[in-house]
LUMNUFI-540991 format. One record per atom (N, C-alpha, C, O): x, y, z. Coordinates in steps of 0.001 Angstrom, whole numbers, plus 500000, padded with zeros to 6 digits. Example, Ala and Ser with C-alpha at 12.3 -4.5 7.8 and 13.67 -1.06 7.14 Angstrom:
! residues 2
513190494310507800512300495500507800513200496700507800514236496681508465512850497750507080513670498940507140512900500030507870513409501138508039
***
This chain:
! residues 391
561573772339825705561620773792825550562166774126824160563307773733823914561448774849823155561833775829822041563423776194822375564055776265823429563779776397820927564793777364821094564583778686821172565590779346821430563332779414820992562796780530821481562750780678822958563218781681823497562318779918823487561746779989825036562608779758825609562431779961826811564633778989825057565299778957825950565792780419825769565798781112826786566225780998824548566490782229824367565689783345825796566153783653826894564668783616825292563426784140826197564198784063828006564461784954828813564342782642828048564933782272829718565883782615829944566137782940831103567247782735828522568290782876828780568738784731829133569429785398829902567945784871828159567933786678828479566802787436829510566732788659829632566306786879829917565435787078831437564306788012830875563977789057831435563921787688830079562544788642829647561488787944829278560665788408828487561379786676829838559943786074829886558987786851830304558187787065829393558666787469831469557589788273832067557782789454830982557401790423831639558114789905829830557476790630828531557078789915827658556282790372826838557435788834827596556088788397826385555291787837826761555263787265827851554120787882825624552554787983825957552226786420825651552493785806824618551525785897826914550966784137825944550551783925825174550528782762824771550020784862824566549694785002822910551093784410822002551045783380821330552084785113822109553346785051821436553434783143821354553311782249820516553699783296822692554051781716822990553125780544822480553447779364822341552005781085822252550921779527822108551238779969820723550943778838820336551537780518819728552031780407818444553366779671817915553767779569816756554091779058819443555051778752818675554986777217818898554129776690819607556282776318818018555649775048817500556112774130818789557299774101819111555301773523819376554701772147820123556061771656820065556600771588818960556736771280821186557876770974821527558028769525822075559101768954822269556604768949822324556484767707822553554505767547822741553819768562822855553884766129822737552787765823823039552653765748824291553520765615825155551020765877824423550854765863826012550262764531825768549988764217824610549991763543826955549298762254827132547752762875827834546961761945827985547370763796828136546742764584828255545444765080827450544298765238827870545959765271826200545608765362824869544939764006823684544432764105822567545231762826824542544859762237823732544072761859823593543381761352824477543794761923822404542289761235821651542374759847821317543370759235820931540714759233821594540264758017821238539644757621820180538898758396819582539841756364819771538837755817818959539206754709818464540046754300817662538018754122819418538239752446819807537339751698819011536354752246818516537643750207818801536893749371817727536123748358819401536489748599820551535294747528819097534935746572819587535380745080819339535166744182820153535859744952818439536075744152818082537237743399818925538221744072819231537168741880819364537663740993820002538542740532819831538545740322818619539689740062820366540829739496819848540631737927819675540072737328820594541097737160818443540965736033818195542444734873818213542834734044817390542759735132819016544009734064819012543689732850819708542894732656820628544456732070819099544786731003819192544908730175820707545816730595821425544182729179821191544434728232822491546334728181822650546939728633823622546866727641821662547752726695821567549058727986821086549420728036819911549599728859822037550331729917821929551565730055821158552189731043820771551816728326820997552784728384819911552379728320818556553189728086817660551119728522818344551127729017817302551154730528816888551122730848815700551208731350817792551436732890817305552645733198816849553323733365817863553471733414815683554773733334815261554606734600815644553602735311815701556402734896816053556632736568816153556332737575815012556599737529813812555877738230815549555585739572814678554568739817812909554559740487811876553807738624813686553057738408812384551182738570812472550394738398811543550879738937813858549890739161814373549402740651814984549935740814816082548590741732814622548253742384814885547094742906816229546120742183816439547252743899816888546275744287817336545304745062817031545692745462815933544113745668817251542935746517816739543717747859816204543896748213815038544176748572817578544628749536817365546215750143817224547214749449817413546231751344816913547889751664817336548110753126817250547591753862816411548995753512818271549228755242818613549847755706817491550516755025816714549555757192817395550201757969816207550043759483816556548980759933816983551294760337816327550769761499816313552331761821815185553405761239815031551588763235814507552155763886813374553054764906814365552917765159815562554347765543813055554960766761813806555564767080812724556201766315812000555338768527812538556229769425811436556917770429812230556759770606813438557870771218811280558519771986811516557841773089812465557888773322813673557156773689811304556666774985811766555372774754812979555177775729813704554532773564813208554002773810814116554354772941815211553535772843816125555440772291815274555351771265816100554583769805816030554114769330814996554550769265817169553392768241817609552296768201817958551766768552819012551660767471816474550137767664816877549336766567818287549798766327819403548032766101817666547423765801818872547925764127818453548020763574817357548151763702819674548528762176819768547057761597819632546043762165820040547105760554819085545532759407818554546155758169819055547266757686818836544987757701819916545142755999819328543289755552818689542151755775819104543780754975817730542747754959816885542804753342816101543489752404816507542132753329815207541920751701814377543354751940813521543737752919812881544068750462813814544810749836812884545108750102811379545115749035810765545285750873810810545415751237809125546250751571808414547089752263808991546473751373807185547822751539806568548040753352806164547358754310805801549304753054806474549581754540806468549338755211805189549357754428804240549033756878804785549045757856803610550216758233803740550523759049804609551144757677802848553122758591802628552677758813801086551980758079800385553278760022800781553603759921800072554797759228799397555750758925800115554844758888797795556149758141797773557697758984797305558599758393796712557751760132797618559064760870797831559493761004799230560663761266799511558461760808800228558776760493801625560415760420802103561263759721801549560637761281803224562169760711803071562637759753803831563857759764803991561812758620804538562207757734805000562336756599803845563158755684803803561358756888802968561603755913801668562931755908800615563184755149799680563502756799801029564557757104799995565730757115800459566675756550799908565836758079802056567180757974802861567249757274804044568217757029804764566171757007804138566282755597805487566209756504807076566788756193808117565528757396806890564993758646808240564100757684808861562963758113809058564328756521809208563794755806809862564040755500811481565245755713811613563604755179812545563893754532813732563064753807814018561923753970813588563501752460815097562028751963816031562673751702817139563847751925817434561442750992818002562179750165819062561241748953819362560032748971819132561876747968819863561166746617820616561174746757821684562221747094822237559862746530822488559862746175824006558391745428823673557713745291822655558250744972825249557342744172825658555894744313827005555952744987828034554922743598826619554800743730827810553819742120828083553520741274827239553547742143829389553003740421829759552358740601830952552371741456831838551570739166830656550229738956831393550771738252832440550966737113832018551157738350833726551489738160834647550579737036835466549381736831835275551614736213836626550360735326836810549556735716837870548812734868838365549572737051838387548572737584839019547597738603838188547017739627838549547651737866836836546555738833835698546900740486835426546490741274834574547701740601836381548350742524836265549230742073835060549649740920834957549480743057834159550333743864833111551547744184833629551460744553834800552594744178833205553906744448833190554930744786831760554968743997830817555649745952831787556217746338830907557810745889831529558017745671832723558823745811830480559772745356831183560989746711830790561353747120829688561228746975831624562670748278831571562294749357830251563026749609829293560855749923830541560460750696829157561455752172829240561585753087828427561922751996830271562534753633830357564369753481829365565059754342828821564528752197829517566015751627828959565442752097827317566100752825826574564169751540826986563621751585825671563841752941825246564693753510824564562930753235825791562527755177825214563686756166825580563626757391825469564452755639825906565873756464826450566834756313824763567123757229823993567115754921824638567613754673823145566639755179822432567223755971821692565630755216822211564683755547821223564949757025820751565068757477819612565019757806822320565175759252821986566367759571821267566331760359820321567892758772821813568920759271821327568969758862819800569731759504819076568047757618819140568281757012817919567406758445817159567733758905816065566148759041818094565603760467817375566486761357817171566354761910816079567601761825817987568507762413817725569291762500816807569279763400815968570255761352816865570892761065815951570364760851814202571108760659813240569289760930814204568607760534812803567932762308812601567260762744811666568207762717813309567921764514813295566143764749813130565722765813812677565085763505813601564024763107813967563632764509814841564665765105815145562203765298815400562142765834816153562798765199817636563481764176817593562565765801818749562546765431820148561226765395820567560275765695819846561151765029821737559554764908822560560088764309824051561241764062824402558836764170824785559032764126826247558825762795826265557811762376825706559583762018826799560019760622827397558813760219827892558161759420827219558385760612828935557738760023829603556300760358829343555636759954830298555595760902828486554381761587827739554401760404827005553398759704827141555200760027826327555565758939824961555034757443826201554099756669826000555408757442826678555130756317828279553793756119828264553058755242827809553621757248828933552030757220829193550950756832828114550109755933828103551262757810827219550634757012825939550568755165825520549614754478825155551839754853825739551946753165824857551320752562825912550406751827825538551545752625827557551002752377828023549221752392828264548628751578828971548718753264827667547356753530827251546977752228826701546236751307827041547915752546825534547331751077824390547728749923824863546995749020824460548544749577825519548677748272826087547739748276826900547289747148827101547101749336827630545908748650828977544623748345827612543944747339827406544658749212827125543323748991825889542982747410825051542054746694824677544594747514825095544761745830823943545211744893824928545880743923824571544823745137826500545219743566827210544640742230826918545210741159827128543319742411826355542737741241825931543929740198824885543955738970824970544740740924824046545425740534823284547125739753823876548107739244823335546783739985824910548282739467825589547797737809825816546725737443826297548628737160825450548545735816825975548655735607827449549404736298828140547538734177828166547918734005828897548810732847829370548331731819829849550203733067829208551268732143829073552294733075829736552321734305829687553514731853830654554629732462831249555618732051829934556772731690830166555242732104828897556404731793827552555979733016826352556849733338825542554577733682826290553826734414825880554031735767826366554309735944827553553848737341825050553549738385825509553224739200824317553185738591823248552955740634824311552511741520823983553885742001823638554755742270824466554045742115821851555421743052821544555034744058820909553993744114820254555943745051821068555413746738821228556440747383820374557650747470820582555942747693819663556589748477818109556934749837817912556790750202816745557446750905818895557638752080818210558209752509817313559434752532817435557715752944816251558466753685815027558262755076815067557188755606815352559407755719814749559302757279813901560168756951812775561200756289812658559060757950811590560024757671810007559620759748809764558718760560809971560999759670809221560672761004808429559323760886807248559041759776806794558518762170806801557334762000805414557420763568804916556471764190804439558700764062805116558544765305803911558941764897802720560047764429802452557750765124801757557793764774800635559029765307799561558842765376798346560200765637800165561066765996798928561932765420798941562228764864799998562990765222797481563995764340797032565296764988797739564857766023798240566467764915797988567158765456798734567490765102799767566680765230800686568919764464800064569381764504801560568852765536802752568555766605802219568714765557803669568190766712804504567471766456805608566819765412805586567387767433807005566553766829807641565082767186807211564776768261806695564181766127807490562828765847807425562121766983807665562262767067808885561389768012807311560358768677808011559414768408808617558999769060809575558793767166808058557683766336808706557817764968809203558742764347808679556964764183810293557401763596810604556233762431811146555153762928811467556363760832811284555078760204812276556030760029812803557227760153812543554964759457814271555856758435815023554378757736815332553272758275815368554746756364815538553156755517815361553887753957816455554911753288816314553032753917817233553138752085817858552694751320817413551523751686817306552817750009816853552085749120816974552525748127818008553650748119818506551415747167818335551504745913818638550893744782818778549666744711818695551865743467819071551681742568818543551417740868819460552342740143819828550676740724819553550820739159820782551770738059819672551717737909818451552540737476820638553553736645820097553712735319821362553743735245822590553779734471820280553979733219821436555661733132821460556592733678820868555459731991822630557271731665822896558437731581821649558296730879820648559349732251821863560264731952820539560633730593820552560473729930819527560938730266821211560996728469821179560148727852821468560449727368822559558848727399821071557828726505821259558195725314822253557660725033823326559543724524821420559757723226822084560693723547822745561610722727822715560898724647823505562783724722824505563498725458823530563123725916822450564616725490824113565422726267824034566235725381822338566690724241822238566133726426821321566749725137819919568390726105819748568129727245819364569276725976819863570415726212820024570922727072818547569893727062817873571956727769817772571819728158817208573163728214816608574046728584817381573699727782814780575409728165814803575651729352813926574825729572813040576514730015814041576367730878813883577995731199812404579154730788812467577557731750811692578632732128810705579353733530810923578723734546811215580458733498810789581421734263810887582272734398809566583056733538809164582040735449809025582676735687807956583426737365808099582710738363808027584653737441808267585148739074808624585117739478807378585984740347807279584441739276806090584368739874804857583373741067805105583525742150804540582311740798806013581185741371806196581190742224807639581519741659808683580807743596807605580790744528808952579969744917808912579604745573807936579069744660810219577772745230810671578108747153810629577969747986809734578404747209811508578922748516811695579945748974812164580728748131812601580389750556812278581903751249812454581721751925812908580570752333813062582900752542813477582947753665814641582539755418813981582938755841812896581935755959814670581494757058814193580217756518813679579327757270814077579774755645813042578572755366812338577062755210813214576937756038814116576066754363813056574932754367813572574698753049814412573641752802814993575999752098814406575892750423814968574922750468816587574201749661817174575346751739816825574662751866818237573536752099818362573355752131819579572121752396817593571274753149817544570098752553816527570397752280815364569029752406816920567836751748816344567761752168814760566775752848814477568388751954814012567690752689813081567567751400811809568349750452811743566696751579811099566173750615810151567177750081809398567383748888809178568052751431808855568948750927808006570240750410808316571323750478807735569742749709809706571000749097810143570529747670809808571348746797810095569682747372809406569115745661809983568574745578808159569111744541807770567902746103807128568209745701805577569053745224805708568944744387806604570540745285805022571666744999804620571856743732805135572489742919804461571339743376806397572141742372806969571063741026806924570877740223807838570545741036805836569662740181805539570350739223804369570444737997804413570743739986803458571671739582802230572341738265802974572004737100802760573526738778804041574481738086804780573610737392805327573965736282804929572391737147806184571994736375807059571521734971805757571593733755805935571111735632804652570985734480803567572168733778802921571709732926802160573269733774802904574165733775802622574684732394804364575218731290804256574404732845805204574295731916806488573639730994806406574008729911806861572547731157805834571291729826805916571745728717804657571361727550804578572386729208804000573171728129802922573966727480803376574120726292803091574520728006804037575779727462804945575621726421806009576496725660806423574008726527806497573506725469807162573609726335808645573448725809809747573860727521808452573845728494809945572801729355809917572464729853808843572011729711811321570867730222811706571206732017811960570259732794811844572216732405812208572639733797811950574071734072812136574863733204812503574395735285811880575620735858811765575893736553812715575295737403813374577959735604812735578531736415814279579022737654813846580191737283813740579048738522813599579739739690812905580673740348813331580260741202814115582044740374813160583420740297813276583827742000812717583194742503811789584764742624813309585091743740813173586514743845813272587089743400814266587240744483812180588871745077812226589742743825812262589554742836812970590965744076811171591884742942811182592023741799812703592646740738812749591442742276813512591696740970815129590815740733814921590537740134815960589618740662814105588417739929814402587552740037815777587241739080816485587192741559816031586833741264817601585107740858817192584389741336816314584866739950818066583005739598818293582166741318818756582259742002819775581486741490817631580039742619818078579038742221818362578693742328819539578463741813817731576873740956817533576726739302817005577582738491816655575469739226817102575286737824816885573925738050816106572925738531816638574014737599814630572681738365814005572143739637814512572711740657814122570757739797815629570324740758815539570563740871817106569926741827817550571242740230818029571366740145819229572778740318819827573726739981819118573012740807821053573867740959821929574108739400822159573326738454822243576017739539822255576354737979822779576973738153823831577613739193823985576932737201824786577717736913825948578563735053825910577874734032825911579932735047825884580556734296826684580635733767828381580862734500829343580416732507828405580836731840829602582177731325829698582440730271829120582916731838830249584383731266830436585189730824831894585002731575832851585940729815832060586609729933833127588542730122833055589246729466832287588984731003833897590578730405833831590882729268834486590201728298834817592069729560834625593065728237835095592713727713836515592840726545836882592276728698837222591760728525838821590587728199838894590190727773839978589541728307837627588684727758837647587538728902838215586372728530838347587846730018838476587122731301838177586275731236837019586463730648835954585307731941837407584244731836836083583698733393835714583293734270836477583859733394834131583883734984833783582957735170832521583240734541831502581727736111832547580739736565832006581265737324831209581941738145831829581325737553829585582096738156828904580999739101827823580126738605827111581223740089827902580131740874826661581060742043825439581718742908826016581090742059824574581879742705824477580902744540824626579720744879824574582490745413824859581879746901825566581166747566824204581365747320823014580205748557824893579905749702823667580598750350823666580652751180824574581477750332822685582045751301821812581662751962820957582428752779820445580310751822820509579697752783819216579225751735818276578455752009817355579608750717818462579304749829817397578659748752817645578595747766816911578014748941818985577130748280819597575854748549819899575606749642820408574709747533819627573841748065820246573556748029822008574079747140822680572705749056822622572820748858824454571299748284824327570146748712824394572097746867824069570414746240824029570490746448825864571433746570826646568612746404826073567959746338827234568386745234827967569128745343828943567845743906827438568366742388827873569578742285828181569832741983829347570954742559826999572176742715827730572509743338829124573337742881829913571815744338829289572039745454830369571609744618831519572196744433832585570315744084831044570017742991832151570545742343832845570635742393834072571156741315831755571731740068832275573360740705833058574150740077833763573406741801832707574935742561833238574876742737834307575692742431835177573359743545834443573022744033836249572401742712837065572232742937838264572095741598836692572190740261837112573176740029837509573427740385838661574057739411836820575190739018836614576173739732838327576516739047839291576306740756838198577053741882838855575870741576840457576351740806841289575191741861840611573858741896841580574133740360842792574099740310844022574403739245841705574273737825842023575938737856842497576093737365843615577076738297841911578251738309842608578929736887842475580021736755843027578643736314842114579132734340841453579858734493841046580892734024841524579905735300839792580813735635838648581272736592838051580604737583837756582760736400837725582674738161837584582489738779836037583181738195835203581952739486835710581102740102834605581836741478833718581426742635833814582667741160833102583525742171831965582630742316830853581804741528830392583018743698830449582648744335829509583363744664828743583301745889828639584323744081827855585978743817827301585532743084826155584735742170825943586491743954825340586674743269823781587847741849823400589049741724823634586746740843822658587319739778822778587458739353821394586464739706820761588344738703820648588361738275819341588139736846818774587632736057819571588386736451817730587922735417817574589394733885818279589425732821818897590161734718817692591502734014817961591636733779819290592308732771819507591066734590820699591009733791821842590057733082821660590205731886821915588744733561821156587366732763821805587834731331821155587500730333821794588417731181820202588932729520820218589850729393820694590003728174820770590919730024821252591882729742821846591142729187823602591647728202824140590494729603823990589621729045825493589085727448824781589303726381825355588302727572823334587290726983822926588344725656823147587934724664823749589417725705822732590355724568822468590925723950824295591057722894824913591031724850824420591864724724826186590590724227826828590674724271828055589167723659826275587875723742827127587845724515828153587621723889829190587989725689828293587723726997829123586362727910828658585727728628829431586170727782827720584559728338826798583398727175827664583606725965827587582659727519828154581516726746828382580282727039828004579562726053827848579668728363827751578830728413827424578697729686826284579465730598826591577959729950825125578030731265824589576322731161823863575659730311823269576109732828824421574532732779824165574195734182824156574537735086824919573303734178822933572503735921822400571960736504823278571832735899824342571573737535823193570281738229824082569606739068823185570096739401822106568066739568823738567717740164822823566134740719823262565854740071824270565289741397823019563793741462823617563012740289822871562234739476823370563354740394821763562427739127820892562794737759821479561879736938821541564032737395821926564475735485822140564725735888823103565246734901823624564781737061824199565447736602825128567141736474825601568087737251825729566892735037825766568370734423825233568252733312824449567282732589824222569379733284824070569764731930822537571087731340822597572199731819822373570649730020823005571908728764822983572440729008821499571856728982820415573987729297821912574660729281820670575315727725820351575777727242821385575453726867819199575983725513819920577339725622818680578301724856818727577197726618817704578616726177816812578662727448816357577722728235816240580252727669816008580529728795815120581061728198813704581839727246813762580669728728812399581019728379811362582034729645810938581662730816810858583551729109810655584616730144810678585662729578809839586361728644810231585814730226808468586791729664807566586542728462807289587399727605807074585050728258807266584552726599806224585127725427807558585495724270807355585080725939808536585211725096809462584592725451810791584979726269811625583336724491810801582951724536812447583175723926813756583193722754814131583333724996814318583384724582815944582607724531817141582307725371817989582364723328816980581340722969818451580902723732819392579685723616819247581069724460820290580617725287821585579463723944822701578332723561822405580100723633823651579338723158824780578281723582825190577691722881826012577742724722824815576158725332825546575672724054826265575895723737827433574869723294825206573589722436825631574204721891826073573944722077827262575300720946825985575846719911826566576097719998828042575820719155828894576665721160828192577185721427829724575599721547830270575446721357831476574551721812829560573123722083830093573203723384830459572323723820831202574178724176830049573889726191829909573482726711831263572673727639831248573977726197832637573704726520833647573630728123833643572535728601833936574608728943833362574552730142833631573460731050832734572698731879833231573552730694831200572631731132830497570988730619831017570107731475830947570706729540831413569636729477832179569077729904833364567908730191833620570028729909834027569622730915835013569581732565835180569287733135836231569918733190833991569927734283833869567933734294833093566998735007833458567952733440832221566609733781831402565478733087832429564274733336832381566244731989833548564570731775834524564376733122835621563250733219836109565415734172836037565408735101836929564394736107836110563416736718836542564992736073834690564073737310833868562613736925833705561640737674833793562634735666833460561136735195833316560198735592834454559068736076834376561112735198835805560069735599837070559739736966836952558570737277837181560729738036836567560876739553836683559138739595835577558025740055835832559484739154834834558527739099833953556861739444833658556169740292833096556728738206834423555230737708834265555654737533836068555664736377836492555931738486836897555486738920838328555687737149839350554680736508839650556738736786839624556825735633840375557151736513841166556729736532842322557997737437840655558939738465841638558799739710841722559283740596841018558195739762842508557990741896842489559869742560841923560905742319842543559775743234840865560822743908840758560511745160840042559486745371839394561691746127840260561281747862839625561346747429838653560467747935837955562023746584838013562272746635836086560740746461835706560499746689834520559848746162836364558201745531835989557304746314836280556298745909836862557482747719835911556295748370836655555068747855835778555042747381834642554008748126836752552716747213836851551835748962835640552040750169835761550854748121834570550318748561833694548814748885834031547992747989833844548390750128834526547068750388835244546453750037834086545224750045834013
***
């Protein structure tokens, strides 16, 4: 609803204005209703051998798009042929980073049905990352219907593999062409997607991770929580800066205690036990400086669901996580994420000195059984709501 039309509701004089008035004012969201086609024939050519599709490096035919300005709103949603976008280059996503996206998925099930996995967790962050980036708004579930369109269109393109799927790209970037901080007048928002084989071809390859508290992902009040582009540049510098080091990504450490946020581009979880031999699922909480990845949420409402173990959402620092690490009370520690899933962590690199972590060794009972439950959710072993089925 307009801020006209709540006005209009709020002062009870809708039944005086004329629908004339109203169809002049600007498009407050797309209809799925509305959308237009225009489809290629052309076949998808991938590969037998699924590990060869590297992530995010493979395209499909097509991809959704619809425009929105100020003054008229949202135009007509398209899915149409694959093509590089017309920005101009004063654009203000090019300059101030009026950018957002999101990752989700979807997979070829082994009863050949389509499955999206927790798209409503997706487009829920998506909207608030529109918010917060002062992006228009639009209707949740219109935005649904649509991606879902193009995923039934581009099923040919989904692998058929229980390690294999279809990754799904929403972006909105600001494109009013002027120099100046400000919000955007104009605006895309466009899907793509992408078939991707297993992130681990050969199993599960474990991962160590550098810790340097010189470096902060993000801070309170800031954007750490929220899709936006210019959270993930910057942290490329540092992730190169890791790979010298002989480490595969960065644990990223926050405030003189060093508490654990992230793990490169993923949510981490601890396996721990106390003294009684209790066993405790550790994540640290959103506070703002987290992202609410989907997968985390997952493995939380797993975790909690299954009742084994008990499952905190508590800030932890580095000075315990070796303080357990030393007492062998740490047993397992592992990422999450839509792209990997999960990820065997096997060392932390911390003050030019690394420390082991048991993952593989112990054989990651808990982290494995969290990613074979999701797999079934997945690709349909298991009827579950997180999977609604893709007409």
């Amino acid at each position: 609803m307009s801020l006209v039309q709540q006005l209009i509701k709020l002062n009870g004089v809708k039944s005086m204005v004329k629908p004339a008035f109203l169809s002049t004012m600007a498009r407050d969201t797309f209809k799925f209703e509305e959308l237009e086609l225009e489809l290629q024939k052309t076949k998808p050519n991938l590969p037998e051998d699924t590990s060869k599709i590297p992530f995010g490096s493979m395209f499909t035919n097509h991809m959704f798009s619809v425009e929105w300005d100020s003054k008229e709103g949202w135009g007509q949603p398209k899915i149409g042929p694959l093509k590089p976008l017309q920005i101009h280059p004063a654009a203000k996503c090019l300059h101030y980073s009026v950018e957002i996206f999101e990752g989700m998925k979807a997979y070829k099930g082994v009863d050949e049905k389509i499955r999206m996995f927790r798209p409503d967790l997706n487009l829920n962050r998506f909207y608030r990352s529109a918010v917060r980036s002062t992006l228009p708004t639009f209707d949740k579930q219109e935005l649904l219907k649509c991606i879902k369109q193009l995923v039934s269109l581009e099923k040919e393109w989904i692998p058929k593999s229980t390690s294999a799927s279809l990754y799904i790209r929403p972006t909105f970037i600001g494109t009013e062409p002027t120099l100046g901080v400000s919000t955007s007048n104009k605006a895309l928002l466009f899907v793509l997607t992408s078939p991707t084989g297993p992130y681990f071809p050969t199993g599960f390859k474990p991962v160590t991770l550098y810790a340097n508290p010189k470096y902060v992902r993000a801070f309170p009040g800031g954007v750490g929580n929220y899709k936006c582009g210019s959270n993930y540049g910057p942290t490329i510098y540092v992730n190169i800066e890791a790979n010298k080091k002989g480490c595969q990504q960065v644990l990223w450490l926050f405030e003189k205690e060093e508490y654990l946020t992230e793990a490169g581009t993923m949510n981490i979880f601890l396996v721990v036990k106390d003294q009684n031999g209790d066993v405790e699922l550790i994540t640290p909480p959103l506070n703002g400086t987290i992202l609410e990845g989907v997968t985390r949420q997952s493995i939380i409402d797993l975790g909690r669901q299954d009742g084994k173990i008990k499952v905190s959402e508590r800030e932890i620092n580095m000075k315990e996580t070796l303080d357990l690490l030393e007492k062998g009370q740490l047993l397992e520690a592992f990422g999450s994420g839509t792209a990997c899933v999960v990820c065997p962590i096997e060392a932390i690199l911390y003050k030019e000195k690394k420390y082991a972590i048991p993952t593989m060794s112990n054989g990651a009972p808990f982290m494995s059984k969290f990613a074979q439950k999701l797999n079934q959710i997945h690709y349909g072993l298991i009827n579950h709501e997180w999977a609604p089925i893709v007409d």
